[in-house]
C-alpha positions as CSV (number, residue, x, y, z in Angstrom):
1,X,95.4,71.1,111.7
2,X,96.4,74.5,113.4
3,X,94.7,77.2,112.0
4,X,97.2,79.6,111.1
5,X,98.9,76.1,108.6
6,X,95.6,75.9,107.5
7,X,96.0,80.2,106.7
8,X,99.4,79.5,105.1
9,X,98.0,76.5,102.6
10,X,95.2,78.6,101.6
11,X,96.9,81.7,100.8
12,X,99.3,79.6,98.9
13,X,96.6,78.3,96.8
14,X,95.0,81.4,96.4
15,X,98.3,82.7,94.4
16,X,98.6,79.6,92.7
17,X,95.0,80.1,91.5
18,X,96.0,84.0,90.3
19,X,99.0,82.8,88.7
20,X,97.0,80.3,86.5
21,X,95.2,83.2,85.4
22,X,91.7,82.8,87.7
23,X,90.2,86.2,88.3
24,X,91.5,87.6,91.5
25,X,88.1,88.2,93.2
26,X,87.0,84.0,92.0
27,X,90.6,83.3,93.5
28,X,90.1,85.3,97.0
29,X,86.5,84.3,97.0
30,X,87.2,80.4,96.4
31,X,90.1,80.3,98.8
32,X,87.8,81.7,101.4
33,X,84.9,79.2,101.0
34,X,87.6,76.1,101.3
35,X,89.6,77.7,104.0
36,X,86.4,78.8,106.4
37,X,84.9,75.0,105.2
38,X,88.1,73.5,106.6
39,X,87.5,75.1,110.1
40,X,84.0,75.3,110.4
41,X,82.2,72.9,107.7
42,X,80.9,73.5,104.4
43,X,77.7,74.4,105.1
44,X,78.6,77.0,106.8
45,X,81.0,78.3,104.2
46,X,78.3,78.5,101.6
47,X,76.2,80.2,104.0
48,X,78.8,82.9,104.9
49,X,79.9,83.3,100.7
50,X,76.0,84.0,100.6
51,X,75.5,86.1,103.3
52,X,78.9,88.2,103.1
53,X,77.7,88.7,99.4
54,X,73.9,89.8,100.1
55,X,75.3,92.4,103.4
56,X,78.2,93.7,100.8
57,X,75.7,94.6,97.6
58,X,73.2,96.1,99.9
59,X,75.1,98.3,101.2
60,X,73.9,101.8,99.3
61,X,78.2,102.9,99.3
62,X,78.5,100.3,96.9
63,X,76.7,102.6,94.2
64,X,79.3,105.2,93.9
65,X,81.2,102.7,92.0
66,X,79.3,102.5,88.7
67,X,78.0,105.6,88.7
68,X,81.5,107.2,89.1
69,X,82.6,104.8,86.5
70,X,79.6,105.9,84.3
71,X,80.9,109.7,84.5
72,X,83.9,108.5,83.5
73,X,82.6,106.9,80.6
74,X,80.7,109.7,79.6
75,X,83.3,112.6,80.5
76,X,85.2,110.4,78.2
77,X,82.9,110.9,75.5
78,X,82.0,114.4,76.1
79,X,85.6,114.9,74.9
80,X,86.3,116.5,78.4
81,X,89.7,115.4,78.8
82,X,90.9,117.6,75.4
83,X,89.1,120.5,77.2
84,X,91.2,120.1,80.2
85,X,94.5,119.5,78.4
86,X,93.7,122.6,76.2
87,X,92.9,124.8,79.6
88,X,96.3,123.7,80.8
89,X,98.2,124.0,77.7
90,X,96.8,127.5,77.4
91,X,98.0,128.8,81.2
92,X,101.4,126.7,80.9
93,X,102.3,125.7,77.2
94,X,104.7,129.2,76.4
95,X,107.0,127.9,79.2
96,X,109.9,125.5,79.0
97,X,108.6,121.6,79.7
98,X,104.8,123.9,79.9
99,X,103.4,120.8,77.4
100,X,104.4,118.2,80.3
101,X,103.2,120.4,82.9
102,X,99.9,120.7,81.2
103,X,99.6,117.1,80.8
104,X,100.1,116.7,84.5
105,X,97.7,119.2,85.0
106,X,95.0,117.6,82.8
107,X,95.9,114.2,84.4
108,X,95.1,115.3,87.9
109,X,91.6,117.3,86.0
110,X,90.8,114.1,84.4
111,X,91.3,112.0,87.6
112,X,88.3,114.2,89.2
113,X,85.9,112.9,86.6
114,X,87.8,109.6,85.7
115,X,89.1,107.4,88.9
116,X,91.7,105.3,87.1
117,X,95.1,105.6,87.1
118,X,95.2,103.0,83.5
119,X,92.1,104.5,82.4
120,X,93.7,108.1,82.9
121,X,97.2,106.9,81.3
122,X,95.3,105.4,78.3
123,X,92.9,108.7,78.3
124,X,95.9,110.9,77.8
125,X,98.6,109.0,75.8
126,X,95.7,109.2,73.2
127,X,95.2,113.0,73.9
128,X,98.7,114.5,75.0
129,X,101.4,112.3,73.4
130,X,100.6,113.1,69.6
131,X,101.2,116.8,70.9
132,X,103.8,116.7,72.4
133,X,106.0,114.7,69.6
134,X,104.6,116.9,67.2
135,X,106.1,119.9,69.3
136,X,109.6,118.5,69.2
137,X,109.5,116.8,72.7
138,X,112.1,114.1,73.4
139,X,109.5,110.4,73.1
140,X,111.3,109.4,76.0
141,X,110.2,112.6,78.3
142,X,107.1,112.8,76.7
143,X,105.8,109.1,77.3
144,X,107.1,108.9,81.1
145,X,105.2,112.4,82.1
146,X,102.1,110.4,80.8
147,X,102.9,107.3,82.8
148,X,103.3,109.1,85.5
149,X,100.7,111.8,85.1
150,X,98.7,108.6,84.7
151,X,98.8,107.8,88.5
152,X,96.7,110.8,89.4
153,X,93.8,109.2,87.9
154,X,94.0,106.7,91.5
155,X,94.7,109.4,93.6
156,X,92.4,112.5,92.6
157,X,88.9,112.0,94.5
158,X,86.9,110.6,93.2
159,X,88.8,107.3,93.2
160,X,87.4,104.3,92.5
161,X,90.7,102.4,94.5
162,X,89.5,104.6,97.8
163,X,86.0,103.2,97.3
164,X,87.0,99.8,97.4
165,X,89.3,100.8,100.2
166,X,86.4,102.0,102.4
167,X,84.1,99.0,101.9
168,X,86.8,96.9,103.0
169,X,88.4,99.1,106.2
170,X,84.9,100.0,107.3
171,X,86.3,104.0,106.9
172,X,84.0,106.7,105.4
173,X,84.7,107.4,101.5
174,X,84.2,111.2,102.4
175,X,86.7,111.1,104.7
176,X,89.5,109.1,102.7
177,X,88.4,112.1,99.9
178,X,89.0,114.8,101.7
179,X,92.5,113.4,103.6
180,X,93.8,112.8,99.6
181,X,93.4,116.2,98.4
182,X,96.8,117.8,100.1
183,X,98.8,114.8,99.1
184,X,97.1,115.0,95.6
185,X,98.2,119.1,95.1
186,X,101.4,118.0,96.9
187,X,102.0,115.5,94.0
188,X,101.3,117.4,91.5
189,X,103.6,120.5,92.7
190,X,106.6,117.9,92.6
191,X,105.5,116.7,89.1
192,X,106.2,120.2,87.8
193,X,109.3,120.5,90.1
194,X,110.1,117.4,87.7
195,X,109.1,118.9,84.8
196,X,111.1,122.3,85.7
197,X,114.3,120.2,86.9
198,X,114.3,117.8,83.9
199,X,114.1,120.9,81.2
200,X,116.7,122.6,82.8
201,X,119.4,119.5,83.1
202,X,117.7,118.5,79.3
203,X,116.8,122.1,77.8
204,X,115.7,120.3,74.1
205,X,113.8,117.7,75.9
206,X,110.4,120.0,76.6
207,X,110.9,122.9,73.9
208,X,108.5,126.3,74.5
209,X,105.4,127.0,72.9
210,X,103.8,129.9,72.1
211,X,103.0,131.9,74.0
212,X,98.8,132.7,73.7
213,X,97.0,136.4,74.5
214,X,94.2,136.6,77.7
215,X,92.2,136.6,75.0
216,X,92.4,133.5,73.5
217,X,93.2,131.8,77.3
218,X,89.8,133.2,78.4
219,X,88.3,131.5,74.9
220,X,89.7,128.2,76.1
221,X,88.4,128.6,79.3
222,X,85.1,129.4,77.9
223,X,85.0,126.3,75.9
224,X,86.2,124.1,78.8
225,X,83.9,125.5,81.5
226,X,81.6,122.3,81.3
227,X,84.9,120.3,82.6
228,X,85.4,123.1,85.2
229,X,82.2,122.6,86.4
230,X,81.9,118.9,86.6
231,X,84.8,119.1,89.0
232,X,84.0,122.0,91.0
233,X,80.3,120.1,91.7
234,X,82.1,116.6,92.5
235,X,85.2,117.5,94.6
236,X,83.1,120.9,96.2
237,X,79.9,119.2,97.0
238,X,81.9,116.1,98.5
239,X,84.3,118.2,100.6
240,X,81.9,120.8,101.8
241,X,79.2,118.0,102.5
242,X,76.9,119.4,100.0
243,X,76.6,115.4,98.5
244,X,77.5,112.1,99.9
245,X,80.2,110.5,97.8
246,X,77.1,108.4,96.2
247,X,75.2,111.4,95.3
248,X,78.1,112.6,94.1
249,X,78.6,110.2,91.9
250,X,75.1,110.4,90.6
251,X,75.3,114.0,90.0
252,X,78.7,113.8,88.6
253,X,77.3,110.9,86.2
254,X,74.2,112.9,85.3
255,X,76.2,116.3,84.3
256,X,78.7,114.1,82.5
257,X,75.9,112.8,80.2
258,X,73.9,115.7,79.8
259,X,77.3,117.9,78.6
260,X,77.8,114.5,76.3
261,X,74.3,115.2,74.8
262,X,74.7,118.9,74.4
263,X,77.8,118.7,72.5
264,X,75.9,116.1,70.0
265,X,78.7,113.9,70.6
266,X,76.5,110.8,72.3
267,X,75.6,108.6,69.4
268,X,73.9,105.4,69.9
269,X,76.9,103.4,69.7
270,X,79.0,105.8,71.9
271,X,76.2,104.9,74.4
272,X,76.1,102.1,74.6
273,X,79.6,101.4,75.1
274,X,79.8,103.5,77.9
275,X,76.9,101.1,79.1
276,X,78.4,98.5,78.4
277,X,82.1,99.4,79.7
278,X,80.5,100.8,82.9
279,X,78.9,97.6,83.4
280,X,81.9,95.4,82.8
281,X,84.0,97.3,84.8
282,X,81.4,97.1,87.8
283,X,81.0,93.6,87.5
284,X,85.0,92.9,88.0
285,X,85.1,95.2,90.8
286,X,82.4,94.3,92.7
287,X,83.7,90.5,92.0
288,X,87.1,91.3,93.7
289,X,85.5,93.5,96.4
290,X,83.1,90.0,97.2
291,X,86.0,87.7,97.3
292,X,88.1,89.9,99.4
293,X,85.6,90.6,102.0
294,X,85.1,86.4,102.5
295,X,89.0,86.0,102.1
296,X,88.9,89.0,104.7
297,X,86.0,86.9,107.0
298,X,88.7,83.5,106.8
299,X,91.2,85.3,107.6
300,X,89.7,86.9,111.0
301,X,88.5,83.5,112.1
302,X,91.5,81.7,111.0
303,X,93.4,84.5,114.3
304,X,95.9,84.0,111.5
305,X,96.2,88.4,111.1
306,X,96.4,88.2,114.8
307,X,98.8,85.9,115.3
308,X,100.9,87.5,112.9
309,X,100.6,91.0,114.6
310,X,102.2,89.6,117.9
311,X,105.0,87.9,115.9
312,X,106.1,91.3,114.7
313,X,105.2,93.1,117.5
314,X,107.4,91.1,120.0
315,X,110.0,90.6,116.8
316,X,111.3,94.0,118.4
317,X,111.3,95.9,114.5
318,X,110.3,99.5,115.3
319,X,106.9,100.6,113.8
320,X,108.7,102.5,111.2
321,X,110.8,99.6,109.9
322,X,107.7,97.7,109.7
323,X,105.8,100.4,107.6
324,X,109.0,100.9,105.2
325,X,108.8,96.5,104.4
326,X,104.8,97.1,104.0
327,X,106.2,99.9,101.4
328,X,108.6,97.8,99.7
329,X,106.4,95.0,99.5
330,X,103.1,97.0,98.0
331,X,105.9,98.1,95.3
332,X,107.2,94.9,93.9
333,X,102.9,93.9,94.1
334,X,102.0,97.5,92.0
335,X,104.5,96.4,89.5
336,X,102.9,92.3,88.9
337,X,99.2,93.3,90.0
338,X,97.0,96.0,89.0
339,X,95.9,98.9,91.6
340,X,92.7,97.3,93.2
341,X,94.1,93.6,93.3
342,X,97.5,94.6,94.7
343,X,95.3,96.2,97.6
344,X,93.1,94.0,98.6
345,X,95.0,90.6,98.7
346,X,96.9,92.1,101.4
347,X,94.3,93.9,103.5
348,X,93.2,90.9,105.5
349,X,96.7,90.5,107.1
350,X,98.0,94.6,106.5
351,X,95.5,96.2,108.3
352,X,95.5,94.4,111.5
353,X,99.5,95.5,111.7
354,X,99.0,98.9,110.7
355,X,96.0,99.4,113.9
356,X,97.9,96.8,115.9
357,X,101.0,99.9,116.1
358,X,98.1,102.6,116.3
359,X,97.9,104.1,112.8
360,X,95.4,105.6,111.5
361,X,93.6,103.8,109.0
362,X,92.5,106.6,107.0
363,X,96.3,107.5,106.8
364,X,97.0,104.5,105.9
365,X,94.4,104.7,102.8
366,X,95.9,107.4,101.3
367,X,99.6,105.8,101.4
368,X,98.5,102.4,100.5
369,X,96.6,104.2,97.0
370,X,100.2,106.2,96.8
371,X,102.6,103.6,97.4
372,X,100.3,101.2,94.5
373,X,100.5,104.6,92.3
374,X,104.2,104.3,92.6
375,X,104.4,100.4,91.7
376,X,102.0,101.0,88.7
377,X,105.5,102.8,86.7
378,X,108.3,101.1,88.5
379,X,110.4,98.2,86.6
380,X,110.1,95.9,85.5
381,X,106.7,95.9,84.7
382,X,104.7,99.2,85.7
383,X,101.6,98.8,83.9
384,X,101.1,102.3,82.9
385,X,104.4,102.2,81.0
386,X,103.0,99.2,79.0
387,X,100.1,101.5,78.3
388,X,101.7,103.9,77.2
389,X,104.3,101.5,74.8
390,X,100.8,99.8,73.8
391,X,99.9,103.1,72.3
392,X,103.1,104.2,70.5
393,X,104.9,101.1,69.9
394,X,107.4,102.8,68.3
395,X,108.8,103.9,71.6
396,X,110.6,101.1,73.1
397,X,109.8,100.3,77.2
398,X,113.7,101.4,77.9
399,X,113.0,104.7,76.6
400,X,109.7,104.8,78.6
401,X,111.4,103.7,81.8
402,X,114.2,106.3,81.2
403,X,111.9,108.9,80.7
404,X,109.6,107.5,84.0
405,X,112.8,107.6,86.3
406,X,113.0,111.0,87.4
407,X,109.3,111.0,88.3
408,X,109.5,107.6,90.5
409,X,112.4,109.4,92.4
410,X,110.1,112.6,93.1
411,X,107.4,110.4,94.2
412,X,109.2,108.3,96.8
413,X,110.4,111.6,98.1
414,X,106.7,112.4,98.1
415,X,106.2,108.9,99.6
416,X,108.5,109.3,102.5
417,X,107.0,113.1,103.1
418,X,103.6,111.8,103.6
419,X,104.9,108.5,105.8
420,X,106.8,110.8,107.9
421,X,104.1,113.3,108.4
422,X,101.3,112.1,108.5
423,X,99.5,115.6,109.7
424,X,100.2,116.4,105.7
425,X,97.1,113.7,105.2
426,X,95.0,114.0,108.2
427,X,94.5,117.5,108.9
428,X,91.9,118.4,106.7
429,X,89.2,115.9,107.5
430,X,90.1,117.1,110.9
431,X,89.7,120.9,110.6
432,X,86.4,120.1,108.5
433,X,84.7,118.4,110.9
């Protein structure tokens, strides 16, 4: 049978075997053993699911992914995220829409000692949304800033998504760190450009707060310099090249825990679950990221990604039309899959296209965690928006998607900034090199 048939049937069973509810990395993994034990023998197949496995979990990368989870975890129980959303609520809570902005501002905080976009959303509908209802904010404003605040968590180094990104492009995690940073200010700036034009066309959606003295802003500062420094010691030592992004982790994991313990707020069963979350988190990750890279070793044998490649190529469809479908399809896949699964399904036959029309694949990181950020709140799924309704049922998903919509216009402005200029992503790694 040709190969690239054989390609197509195995794809096709590998969605069959998602859609009956298999776990994605079991699905990719399986499909990979049959497909490679079609063309080369069985043997062989076990052999390469063994080996694959054994290169992948040796590699010392592969650590930054439960330790940053772990800081997570712990942050979590530190209570560090209410320290951030007080900071920010204290410098922009007196303004018009300020309760929004300081939830996008303690989204982005968060994601720098988080690394989940769901994980962040869940963090801060638990946090910010009893706030801001209490403060007379329209439900519907109020639970689509945290939706969309949510996708920070993904794009804020650390992220977990960029880890399993660079395991599976062969790119340097540092290097996918540093090239997210601009876009990450950039999206925050337009999430407050929102926030600001949202107010104004609503004026009783986002009502004022009071306004607090220096005093009482240095107070909160004071309180939440634990969470200032956490983040100044990941995203610094990272950028600078103080720490690898696995000593990072550690460090960050190690301060997390320690400020836990200080503030007398790690009991035994706190602990624990952060263990224990930490560990089943790990487990699914490194599952997926193990089935991808054998899908990924099928896939390269199969020539399938290659064969594809030319088909496009001498299709005639410039290289921006084909970027724009890659867009449109990683959209409709943010709004079925989650973040990690939506990526790496694709990779085997995406990335050959995107080096095939000389991209750079580091650019191409950043947009491909963006372009899942956007999916993760679009209809007519968008799982932070059911997050969010799984919090406050009494907020209906219309409301949420009404309240969302402004914000998934910003960011496929944002989108189509950082597609068309691509210098907006990759000069920084360059000029600290």
């Amino acid at each position: 049978m040709d190969p690239f048939a054989i390609a197509f049937l195995v794809l096709s069973g590998m969605f069959v075997l998602i859609f009956l509810h298999v776990p994605i990395g079991v699905a990719m993994g399986a499909s990979g053993v049959i497909g490679f034990g079609v063309l080369a023998g069985f043997k062989p197949a076990l052999t390469l699911l063994a080996g694959e496995t054994a290169t992948l979990f040796s590699s010392l990368d592969m650590g930054a992914i439960p330790l940053f989870l772990m800081m997570g975890a712990f942050a979590t129980v530190a209570g560090l995220s209410e320290d951030l959303y007080r900071i920010a609520y204290a410098l922009l809570g007196h303004r018009r829409g300020g309760l929004a902005m300081a939830t996008i501002g303690g989204c982005a905080g968060f994601g720098a000692v988080c690394g989940s976009a769901v994980a962040t959303a869940a963090t801060f509908g638990k946090v910010a949304l009893p706030q801001m209802l209490a403060r007379r904010y329209s439900p519907s404003f109020a639970a689509g800033t945290i939706a969309a605040g949510g996708t920070l968590g993904s794009l804020v180094p650390p992220s977990i998504i960029m880890v399993v990104y660079a395991m599976l492009s062969g790119q340097l995690i540092i290097t996918l760190y540093i090239a997210a940073i601009v876009p990450a200010l950039l999206a925050v700036a337009m999430h407050f450009l929102t926030i600001s034009l949202y107010v104004r066309l609503e004026p009783g959606a986002g009502p004022a707060g009071p306004k607090l003295s220096w005093r009482e802003r240095a107070a909160e500062l004071k309180h939440g310099g634990p969470v200032l420094l956490l983040v100044a010691a990941v995203l610094g030592g990272t950028t600078f090249g103080v720490f690898t992004a696995t000593e990072a982790a550690a460090v960050g994991a190690a301060m997390a825990f320690f400020f836990s313990v200080a503030r007398r707020r790690l009991t035994r069963k706190r602990f624990w679950g952060a263990l224990t979350d930490t560990a089943q988190s790990t487990a699914m990750i490194y599952v997926i990221i193990a089935g991808a890279s054998v899908f990924s070793y099928f896939v390269t044998v199969s020539h399938a990604s290659e064969l594809m490649v030319k088909a496009i190529q001498n299709s005639g469809m410039p290289a921006l039309g084909v970027i724009t479908a890659l867009l449109a399809m990683y959209i409709l896949l943010g709004a079925v899959f989650d973040e990690i699964a939506a990526m790496v399904i694709t990779m085997p036959f995406v990335l050959p296209i995107i080096a095939g029309y000389g991209y750079d694949l580091v650019w191409w990181g950043v947009i491909n965690v963006v372009v899942c950020e956007l999916g993760m709140i679009v209809p007519p799924i968008g799982i932070n928006v059911f997050v969010i309704h799984g919090l406050a049922r009494q907020i209906p998903l219309t409301t949420i998607y009404r309240g969302v919509t402004p914000f998934i216009l910003m960011d496929t402005l944002r989108l189509a900034l950082l597609v068309a200029f691509p210098v907006l992503t990759l000069w920084l790694p360059a000029a600290l090199k």
